[in-house]
N, C-alpha and C positions, 0 to 999 in steps of 0.2 A: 504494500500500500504506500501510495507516495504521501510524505511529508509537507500539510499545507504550509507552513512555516519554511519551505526551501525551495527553490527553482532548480533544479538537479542540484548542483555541487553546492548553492549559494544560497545564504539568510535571502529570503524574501523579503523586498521593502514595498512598502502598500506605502499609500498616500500619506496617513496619519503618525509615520515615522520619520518623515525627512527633513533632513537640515534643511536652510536657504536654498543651497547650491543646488541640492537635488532637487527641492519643489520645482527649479528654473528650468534643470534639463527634462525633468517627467512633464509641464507645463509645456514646454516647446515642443515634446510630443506628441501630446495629446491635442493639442492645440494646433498643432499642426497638419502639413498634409498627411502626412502617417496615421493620424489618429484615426482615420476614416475608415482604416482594416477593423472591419469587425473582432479581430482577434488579437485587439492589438494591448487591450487589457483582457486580463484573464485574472477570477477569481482575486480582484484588486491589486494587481499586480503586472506589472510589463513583461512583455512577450518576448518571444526575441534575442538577439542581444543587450535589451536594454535595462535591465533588471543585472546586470550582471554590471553593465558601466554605468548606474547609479551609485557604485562602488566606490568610484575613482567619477564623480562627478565632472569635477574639472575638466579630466581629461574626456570624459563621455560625451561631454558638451561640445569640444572640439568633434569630436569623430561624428557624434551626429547631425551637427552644422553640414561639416563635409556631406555626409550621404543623403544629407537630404536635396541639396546643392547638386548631386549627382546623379540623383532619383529623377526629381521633377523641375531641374533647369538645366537638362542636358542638351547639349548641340549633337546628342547620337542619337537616331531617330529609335524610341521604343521597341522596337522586335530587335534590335541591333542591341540595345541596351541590355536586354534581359536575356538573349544569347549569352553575353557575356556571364550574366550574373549566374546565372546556370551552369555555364562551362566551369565558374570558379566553383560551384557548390557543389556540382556531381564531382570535380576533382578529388576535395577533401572530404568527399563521402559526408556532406554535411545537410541534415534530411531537413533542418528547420527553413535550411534559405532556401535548399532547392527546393521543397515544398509551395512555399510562400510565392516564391517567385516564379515556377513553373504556371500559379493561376494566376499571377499577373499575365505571363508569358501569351497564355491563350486570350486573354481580354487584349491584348494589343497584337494578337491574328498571327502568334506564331502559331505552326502545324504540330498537331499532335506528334508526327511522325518526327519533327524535330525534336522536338522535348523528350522524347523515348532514347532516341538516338543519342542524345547528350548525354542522357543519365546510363547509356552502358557504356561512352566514350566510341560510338563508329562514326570516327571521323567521314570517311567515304558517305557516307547517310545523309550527317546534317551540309555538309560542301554541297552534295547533288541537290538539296530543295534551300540552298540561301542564295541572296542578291550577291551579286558580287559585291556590297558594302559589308554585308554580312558577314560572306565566305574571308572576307579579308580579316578583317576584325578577330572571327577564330580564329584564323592561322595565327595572328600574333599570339591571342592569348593562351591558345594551348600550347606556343614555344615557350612561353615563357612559363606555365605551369610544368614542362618537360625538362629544362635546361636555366631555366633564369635570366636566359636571354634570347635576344630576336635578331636574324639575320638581316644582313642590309635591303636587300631583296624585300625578304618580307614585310619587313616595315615602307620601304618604298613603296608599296603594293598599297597598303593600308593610306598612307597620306596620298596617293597618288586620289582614291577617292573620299577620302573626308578631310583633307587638309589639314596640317601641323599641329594647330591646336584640338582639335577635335579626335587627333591620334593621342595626343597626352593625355586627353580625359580620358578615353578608351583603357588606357593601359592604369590610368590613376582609379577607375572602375573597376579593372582585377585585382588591384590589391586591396583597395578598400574591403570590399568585397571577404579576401583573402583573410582578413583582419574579423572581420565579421564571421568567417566561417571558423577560426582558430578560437575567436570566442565560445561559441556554441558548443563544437566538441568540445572542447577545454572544458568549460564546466557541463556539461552535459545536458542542456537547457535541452525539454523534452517538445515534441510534438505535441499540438491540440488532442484533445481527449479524442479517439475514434479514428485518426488518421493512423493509417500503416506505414512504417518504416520502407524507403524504397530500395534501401542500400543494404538491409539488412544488419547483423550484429555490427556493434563497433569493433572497431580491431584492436 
């Protein structure tokens, strides 16, 4: 039986416990576009990674500034976006983002058969049904989930069609992301009640 008092590894902080600093970062949550996920409190408490960076408020505040900045003021068109955000989440076998983000993924008209495709990693799959802004965009980011880095080629590829800055954001949206997913596994932040695990055990 799980523990109401803990978010897998972490004290649970509900509303009526927090300092300043977290009232600011839970308030610019909820208050924000994020807040709009039905699932985004649970059982009074943040879903997510963010129950876990009310921790370290400070720094949560920073990371969630970022991703919200990344989310919904991006210069990478949405099915491009969430390509990514999926690529980094099937990576690290990490169920909560790719869950979350796989149903964004279909409300902004990615194909079922991409999202399958992602989460066993057949490259050949998601390449044959992406745009070429798409297809680009993964090549980088599964180089760099592969190796750490991207070849010249590849990233010419990538700005040739979304231009300089639009490639940094792309590549600043895997790690984010990456960061977001080292969260989750790290402390074990679990799935909504009734959803099945897609990756199966953790390792």
């Amino acid at each position: 039986m799980s523990d109401p008092d803990r978010v897998g590894r972490l004290r649970a902080i509900r509303a009526d416990d927090l300092s300043p600093e977290q009232q600011r970062l839970w308030l610019s949550i909820t208050d924000g576009p994020r807040g709009s996920a039905p699932w985004m409190v649970n059982d009074g408490v943040l879903a997510g990674p963010f129950n876990a960076w009310l921790h370290i408020p400070d720094v949560g505040a920073g990371l969630a500034h970022a991703g919200e900045h990344l989310r919904f003021s991006s210069s990478l068109s949405p099915d491009v976006r969430e390509i990514i955000i999926m690529t980094v989440g099937a990576h690290w076998r990490s169920e909560f983002e790719f869950w979350a983000h796989s149903s964004i993924a279909r409300e902004e008209g990615v194909a079922d058969a991409v999202i399958d495709a992602i989460a066993v990693g057949d490259r050949a799959a998601v390449l044959s049904h992406s745009t070429p802004t798409a297809a680009a965009a993964y090549a980088v980011v599964c180089s760099l989930l592969d190796t750490g880095h991207v070849s010249e080629s590849t990233m010419a590829d990538l700005v040739a069609v979304v231009g300089e800055s639009t490639a940094v954001e792309a590549v600043t949206l895997a790690g984010y992301y990456t960061c977001v997913s080292f969260t989750l596994n790290a402390f074990a932040v679990p799935l909504p009640d009734g959803v099945s695990p897609r990756f199966g055990e953790a390792p």
